[in-house]
C-alpha positions in Angstrom: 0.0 0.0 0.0 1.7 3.1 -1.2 1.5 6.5 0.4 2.3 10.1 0.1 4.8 11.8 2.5 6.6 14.8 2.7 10.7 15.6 1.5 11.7 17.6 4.7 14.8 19.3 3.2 11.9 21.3 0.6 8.7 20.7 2.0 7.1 19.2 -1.1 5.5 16.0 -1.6 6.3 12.7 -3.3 4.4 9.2 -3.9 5.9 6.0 -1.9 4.9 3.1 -3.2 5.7 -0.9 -4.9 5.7 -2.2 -8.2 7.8 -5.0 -9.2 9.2 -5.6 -6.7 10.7 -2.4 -5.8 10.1 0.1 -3.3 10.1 3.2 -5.7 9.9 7.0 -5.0 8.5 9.5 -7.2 8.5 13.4 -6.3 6.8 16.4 -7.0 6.9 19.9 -6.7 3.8 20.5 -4.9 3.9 21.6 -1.3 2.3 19.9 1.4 -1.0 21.6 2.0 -4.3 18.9 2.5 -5.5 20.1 -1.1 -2.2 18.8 -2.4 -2.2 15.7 -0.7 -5.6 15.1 -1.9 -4.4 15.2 -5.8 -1.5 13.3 -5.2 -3.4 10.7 -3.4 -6.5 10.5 -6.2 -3.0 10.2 -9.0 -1.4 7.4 -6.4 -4.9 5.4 -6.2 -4.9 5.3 -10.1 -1.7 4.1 -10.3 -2.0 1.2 -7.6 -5.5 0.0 -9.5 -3.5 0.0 -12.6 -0.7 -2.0 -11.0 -3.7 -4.3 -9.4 -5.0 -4.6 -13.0 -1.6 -5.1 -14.7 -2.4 -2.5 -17.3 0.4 0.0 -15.1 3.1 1.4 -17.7 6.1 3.1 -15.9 7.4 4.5 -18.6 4.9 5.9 -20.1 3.9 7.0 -16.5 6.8 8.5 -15.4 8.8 8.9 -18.8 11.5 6.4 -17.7 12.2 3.2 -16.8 11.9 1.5 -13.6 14.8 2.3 -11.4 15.2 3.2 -7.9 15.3 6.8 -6.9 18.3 8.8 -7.4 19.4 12.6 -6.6 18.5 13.3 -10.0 14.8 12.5 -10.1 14.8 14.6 -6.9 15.7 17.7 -8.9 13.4 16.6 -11.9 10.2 15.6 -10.7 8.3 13.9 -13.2 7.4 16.2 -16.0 5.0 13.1 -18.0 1.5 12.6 -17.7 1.4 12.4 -13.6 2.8 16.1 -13.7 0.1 17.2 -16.2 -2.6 15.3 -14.0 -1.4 16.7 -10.8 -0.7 20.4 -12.4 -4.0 20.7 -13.6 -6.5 22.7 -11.4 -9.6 21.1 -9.2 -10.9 23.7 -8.3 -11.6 27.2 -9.6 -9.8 30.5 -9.4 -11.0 32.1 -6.4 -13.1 34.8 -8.1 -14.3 33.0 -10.6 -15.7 31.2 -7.4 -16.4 34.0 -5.7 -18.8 35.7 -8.2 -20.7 32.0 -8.7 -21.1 31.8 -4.7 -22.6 35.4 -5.1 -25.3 34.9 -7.7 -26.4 31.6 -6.2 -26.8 33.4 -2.8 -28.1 36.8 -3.6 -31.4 36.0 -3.5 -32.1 35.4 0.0 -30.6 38.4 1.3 -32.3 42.1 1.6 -31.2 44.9 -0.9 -29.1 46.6 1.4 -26.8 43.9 2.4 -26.2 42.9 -1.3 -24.6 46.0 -1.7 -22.1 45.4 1.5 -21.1 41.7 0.5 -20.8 42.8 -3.8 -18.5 45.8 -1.9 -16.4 43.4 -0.1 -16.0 41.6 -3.1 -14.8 44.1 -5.2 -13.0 45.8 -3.3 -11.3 43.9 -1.0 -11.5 39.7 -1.6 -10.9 39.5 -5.2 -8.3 42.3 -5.7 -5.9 40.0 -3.1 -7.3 36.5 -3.3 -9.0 36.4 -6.7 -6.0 34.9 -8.9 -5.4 32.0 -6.4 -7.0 28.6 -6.9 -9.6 28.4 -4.7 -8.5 24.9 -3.3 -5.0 26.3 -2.7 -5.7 29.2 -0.4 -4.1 27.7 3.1 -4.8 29.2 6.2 -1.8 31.6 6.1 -3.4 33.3 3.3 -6.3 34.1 5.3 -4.1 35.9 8.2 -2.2 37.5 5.7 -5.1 39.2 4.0 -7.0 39.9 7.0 -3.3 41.9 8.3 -3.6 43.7 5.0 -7.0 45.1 6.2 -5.8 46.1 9.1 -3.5 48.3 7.3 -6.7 49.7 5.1 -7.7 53.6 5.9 -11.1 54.9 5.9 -12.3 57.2 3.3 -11.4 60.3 5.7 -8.3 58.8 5.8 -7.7 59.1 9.7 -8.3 56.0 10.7 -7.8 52.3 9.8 -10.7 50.0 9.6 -12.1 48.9 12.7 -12.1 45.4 13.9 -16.3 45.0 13.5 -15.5 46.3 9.8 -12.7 43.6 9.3 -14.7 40.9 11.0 -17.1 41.7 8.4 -15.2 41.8 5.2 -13.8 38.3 6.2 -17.3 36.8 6.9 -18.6 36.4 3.4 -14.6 34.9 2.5 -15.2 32.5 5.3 -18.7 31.4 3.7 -16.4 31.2 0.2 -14.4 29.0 1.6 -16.1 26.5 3.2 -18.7 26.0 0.2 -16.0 25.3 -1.9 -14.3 23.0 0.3 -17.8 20.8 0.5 -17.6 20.8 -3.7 -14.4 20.3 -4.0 -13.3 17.8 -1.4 -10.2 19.7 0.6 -9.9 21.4 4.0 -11.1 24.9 4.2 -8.4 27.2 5.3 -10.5 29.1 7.6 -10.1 26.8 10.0 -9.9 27.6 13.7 -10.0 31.1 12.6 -11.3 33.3 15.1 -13.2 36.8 14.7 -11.3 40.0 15.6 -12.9 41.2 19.1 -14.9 44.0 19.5 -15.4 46.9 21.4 -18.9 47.2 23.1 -21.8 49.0 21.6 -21.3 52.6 21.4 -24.2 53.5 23.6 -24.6 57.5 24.6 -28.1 57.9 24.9 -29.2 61.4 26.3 -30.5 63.0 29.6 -34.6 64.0 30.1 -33.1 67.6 30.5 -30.7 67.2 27.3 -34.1 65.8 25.3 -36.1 68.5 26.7 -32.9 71.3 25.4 -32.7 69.7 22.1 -36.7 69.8 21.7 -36.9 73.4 22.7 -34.2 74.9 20.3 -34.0 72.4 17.2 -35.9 74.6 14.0 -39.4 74.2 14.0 -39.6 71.9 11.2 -37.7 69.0 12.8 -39.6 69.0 16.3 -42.2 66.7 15.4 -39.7 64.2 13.9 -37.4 65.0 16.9 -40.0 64.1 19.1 -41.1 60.7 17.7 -37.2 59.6 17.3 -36.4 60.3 20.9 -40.1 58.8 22.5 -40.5 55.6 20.5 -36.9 54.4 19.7 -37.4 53.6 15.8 -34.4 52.9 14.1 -32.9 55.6 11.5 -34.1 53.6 8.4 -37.7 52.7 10.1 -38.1 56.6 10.9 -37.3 57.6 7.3 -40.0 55.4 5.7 -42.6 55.7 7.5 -45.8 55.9 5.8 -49.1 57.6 6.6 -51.0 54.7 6.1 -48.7 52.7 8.8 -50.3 55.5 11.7 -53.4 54.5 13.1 -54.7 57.4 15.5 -57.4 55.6 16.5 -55.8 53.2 18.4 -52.4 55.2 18.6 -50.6 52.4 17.3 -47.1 52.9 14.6 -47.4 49.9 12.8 -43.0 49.2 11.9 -43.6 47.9 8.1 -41.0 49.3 5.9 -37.2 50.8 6.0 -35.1 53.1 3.9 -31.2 51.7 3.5 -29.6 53.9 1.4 -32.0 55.8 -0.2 -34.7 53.1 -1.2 -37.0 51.7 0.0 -36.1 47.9 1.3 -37.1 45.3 4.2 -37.0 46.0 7.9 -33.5 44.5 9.8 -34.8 41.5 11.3 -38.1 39.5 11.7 -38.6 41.0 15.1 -38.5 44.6 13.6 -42.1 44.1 12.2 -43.7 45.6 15.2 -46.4 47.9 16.7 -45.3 50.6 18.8 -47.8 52.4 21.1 -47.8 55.7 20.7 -47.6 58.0 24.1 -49.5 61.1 23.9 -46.3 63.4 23.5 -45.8 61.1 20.2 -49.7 61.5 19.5 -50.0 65.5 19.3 -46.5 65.4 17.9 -47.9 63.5 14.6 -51.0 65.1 14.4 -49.5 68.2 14.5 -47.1 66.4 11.3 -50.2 65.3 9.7 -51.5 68.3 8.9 -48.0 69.8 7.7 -47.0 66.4 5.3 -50.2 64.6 4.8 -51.6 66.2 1.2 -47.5 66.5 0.6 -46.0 63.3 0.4 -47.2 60.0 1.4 -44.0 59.5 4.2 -45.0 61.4 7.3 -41.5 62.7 7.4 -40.5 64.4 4.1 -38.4 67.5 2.5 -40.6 70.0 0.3 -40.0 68.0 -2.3 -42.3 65.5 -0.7 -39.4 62.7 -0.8 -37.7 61.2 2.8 -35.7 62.4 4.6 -31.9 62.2 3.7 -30.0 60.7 6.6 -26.5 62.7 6.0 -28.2 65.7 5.1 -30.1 65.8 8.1 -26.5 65.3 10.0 -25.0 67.5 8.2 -27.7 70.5 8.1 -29.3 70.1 11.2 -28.2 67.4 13.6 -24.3 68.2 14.1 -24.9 72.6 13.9 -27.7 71.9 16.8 -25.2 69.6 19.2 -22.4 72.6 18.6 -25.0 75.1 19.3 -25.5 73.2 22.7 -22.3 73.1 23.3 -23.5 68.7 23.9 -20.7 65.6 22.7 -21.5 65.1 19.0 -23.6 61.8 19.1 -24.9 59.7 16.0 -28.5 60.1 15.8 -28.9 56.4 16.4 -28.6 57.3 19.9 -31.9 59.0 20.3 -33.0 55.4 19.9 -31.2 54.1 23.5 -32.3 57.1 24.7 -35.6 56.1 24.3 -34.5 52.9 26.0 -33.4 54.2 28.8 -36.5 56.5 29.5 -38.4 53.4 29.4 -36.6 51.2 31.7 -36.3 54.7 34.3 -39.9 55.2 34.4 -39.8 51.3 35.4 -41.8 49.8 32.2 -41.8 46.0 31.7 -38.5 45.2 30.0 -40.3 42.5 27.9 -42.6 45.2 26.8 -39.8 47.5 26.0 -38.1 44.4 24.4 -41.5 44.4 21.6 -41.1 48.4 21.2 -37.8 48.1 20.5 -38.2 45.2 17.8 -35.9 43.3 19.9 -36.9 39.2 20.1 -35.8 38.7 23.7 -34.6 40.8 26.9 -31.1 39.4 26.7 -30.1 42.7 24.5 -32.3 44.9 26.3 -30.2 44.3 29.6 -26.4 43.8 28.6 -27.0 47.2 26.7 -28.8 49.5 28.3 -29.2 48.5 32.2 -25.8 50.1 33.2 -27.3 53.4 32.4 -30.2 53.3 34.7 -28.5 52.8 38.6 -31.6 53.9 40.2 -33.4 50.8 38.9 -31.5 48.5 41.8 -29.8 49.3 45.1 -26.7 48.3 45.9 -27.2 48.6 49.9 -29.7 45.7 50.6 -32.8 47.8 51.6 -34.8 47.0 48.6 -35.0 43.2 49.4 -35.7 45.3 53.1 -38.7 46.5 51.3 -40.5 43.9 49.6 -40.4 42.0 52.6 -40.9 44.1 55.0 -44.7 45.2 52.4 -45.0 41.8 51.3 -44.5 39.9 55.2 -46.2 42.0 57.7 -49.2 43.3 59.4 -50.0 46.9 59.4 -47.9 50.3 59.0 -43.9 50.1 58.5 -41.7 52.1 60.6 -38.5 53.3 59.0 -35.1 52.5 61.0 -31.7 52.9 60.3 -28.8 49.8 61.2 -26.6 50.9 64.1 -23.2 52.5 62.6 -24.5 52.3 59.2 -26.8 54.4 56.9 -29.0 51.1 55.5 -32.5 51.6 55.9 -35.0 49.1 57.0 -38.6 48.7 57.2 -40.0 46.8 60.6 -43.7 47.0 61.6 -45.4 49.4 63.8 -46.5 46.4 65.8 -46.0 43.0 67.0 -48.6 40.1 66.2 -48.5 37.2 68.7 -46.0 34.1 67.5 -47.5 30.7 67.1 -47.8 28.5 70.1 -44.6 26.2 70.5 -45.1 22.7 70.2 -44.4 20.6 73.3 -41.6 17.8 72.0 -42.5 14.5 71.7 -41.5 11.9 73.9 -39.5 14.5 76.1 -40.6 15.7 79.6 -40.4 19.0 80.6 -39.7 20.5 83.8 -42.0 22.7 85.0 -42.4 25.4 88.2 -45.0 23.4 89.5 -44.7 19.4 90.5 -47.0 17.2 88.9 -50.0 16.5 91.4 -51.3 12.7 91.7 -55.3 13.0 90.8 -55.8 10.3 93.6 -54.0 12.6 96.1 -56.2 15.9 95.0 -59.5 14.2 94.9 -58.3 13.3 99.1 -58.1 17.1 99.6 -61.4 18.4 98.4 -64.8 16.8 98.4 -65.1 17.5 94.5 -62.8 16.2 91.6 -60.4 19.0 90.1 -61.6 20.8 87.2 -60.0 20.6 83.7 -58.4 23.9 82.9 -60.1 24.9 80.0 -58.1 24.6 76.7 -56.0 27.2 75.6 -58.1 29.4 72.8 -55.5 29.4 69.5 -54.6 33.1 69.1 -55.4 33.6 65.3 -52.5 34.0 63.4 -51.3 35.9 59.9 -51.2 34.4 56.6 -47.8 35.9 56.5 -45.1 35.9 58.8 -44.3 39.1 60.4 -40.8 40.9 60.3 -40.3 41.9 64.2 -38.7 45.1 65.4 -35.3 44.8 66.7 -35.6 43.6 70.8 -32.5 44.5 73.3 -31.2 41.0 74.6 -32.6 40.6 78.3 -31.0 38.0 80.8 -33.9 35.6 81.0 -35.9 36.1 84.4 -35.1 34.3 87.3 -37.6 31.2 88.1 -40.2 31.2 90.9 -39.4 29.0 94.1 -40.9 25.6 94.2 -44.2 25.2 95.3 -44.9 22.8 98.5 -48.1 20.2 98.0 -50.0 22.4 101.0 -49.1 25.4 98.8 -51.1 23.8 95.6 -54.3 22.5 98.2 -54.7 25.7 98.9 -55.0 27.2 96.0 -57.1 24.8 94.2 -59.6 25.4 97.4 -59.5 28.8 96.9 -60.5 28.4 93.1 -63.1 26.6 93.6 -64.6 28.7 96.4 -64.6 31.5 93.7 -66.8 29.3 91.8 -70.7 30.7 91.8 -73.1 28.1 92.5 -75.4 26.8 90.3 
């Protein structure tokens, strides 16, 4: 059974195999990558079948005769038909590839991000990989190119691209890669390839008092739209194409239908972005107010004279960046009036699942890691809001307010104490008492009449809930009465019974 290894003084691969009885070595000029081991292996499989068969012609293999290796055929690998078999591509030129892959998958994805991935193609995956055999690009060609965008300057030419920019160029190279390793049989060299890391979302929202500064000095025609950005958290694109027919007044309901991404008209982000957001009555007078300024205009509710959206860098350009400066406030991307909005939610104490559906969001899990660092007031760090839930949730009447000795915690006790259920007595232990137990034979000799049965103890009615008590000063426990002589008890049960009206 023949084999391909590797010749360590070059790094290239050669066949190892028997025919005739000769161990015989034939070499290549291929390096050892898995897609090279791959050909030589499908040319080695050929040749053993053939040797199986007895149809296997050295020389017309290897264009000379059966010999055992020598320094020569090291530095002339076999030029013959195995070269031409093993020269010959398998796989496609990487943008040949890479154009295919992008017509077969264009179709399920939304205008917008058709755009981004035929940009990354064009400007960045085919320029540096598109010459190389798809099959042949090893996993130090991927590092390489993704160093070489790291070297890439933005169009301002400050800055390099960030890491969230690079992770994307390399995503749809990744997807590339491993669709044409499944065609064409070899090992992707993305492998164990890891994303760039990111910094966290750039979240800035705004104060109530910067929102209410911003509303009061923004030009009159951008209050209404001001308004609904900061109050119902719709995204840029959402904001831009909204339609008349998507407000229903009646039930003050936005109905979230349709986006503009880059000046058309396209899909909304995700699946949970078709939403209804409730309209608050700010947001109410704010469109109405709109619909009588746009409504016989254009059919968007927010439009320029010429009835057509709103452009997104115009609006930062002409109005958003001027009013910040004016304000002397950071400059902020208008995205942030959207975790501002967020933030006012979760501070007035809404249901996060309900901000969650505002939002478009599918779960809370964003909802939290983004925004809950900006509302502190929402939990206390000093233990007295767990003080408060139980001291409302576990007690009888009014709650007095104390404060813990040499601390500033505050906790909640009530105004008054409710009686503590009974003890039960152990079972199977006896307890000592005050009083000696008294023989019923020996009481029955000291008065004419049998002793009475104290009358059971009436059950104190107790709480559903148990009750937080107020704080008690230790007290040494009270010292116990003397021991009471049998003449001592006589005398008292006589006297009891004396007390007794007759019947």
């Amino acid at each position: 059974m023949g084999s391909i290894r590797t010749l360590a003084s070059k790094g290239t691969l050669f066949m190892d195999f028997r025919f005739g009885g000769q161990r015989l070595r034939e070499y290549s000029v291929l390096q050892d990558t898995p897609a090279n081991r791959k050909r030589l292996q499908r040319v080695l499989d050929r040749i053993e079948a053939e040797i199986t068969n007895g149809t296997f012609d050295y020389l017309k293999t290897f264009g000379k005769s059966q010999s055992p290796c020598s320094a020569e055929d090291i530095a002339q690998p076999f030029p013959t038909e195995v070269a031409s078999v093993v020269s010959n591509p398998t796989s496609p030129l990487f943008a040949d590839f890479a154009n295919q892959w992008y017509a077969e998958t264009e179709i399920s994805w939304r205008r917008s991000y058709r755009v981004t991935q035929r940009g990354a193609l064009n400007k960045y995956l085919i320029p540096f990989l598109g010459k190389k055999e798809v099959g042949q690009i090893t996993k130090a060609d991927v590092l390489a190119f993704r160093a070489s965008l790291a070297k890439v300057t933005t169009r301002k030419g400050q800055n390099t691209l960030s890491n969230r920019r690079i992770n994307a160029v390399m995503k749809p190279l990744r997807q590339i890669l491993n669709e044409a390793a499944d065609r064409f049989e070899f090992t992707t060299g993305f492998r164990n390839i890891k994303p760039l890391k990111m910094k966290r979302s750039d979240v800035q929202p705004f104060s109530l008092d910067e929102v209410q500064l911003i509303l009061n000095t923004v030009r009159s025609d951008y209050v209404h739209y001001l308004v609904v950005r900061f109050l119902t958290g719709m995204r840029t694109g959402e904001v831009h194409g909204l339609k008349w027919k998507y407000v229903d007044f009646e039930r003050k309901l936005i109905l979230v239908r349709e986006s503009i991404v880059l000046s058309e008209e396209d899909d909304l982000k995700t699946d949970g972005s078709l939403r209804d957001i409730q309209m608050n009555q700010m947001v109410y007078v704010a469109l109405k107010a709109q619909y009588e300024l746009t409504a016989n205009l254009s059919e968007y509710v927010f439009c320029n004279s010429t009835g057509h959206p709103i452009n997104n860098q115009n609006f930062i350009n002409r109005v958003w960046a001027p009013l910040l400066r004016n304000l002397n406030l950071q400059h902020r991307r208008p995205y942030q009036m959207r975790h501002t909005a967020a933030t006012l939610w979760l501070a007035s104490g809404e249901a996060p699942e309900w901000i969650a559906r505002q939002l478009g969001h599918t779960s809370t899990e964003m909802l939290f890691r983004v925004y809950s660092r900006y509302v502190p007031n929402l939990t206390r760090q000093d233990g007295s809001a767990m003080e408060r839930l139980l001291a409302s949730h576990m007690s009888q009447g009014p709650l007095i307010e104390q404060k813990e000795p040499d601390s500033n915690v505050t906790i909640y006790v009530p105004a008054q104490d409710v009686a503590q259920q009974a003890i039960p007595k152990p079972r199977g232990v006896k307890r000592k008492t005050a009083m000696a137990t008294v023989d019923s034979d020996e009481v029955m000799a000291i008065g004419s009449q049998p002793p009475v049965s104290p009358p059971p103890p009436v059950p104190v009615p107790m709480p559903t809930l148990i009750a937080i008590p107020a704080p008690i000063a230790t007290q040494p426990p009270p010292a116990s009465p003397p021991p009471l002589s049998w003449q001592d008890i006589a005398e008292s049960w006589q006297r009891a019974q004396a007390s007794k009206p007759l019947n």
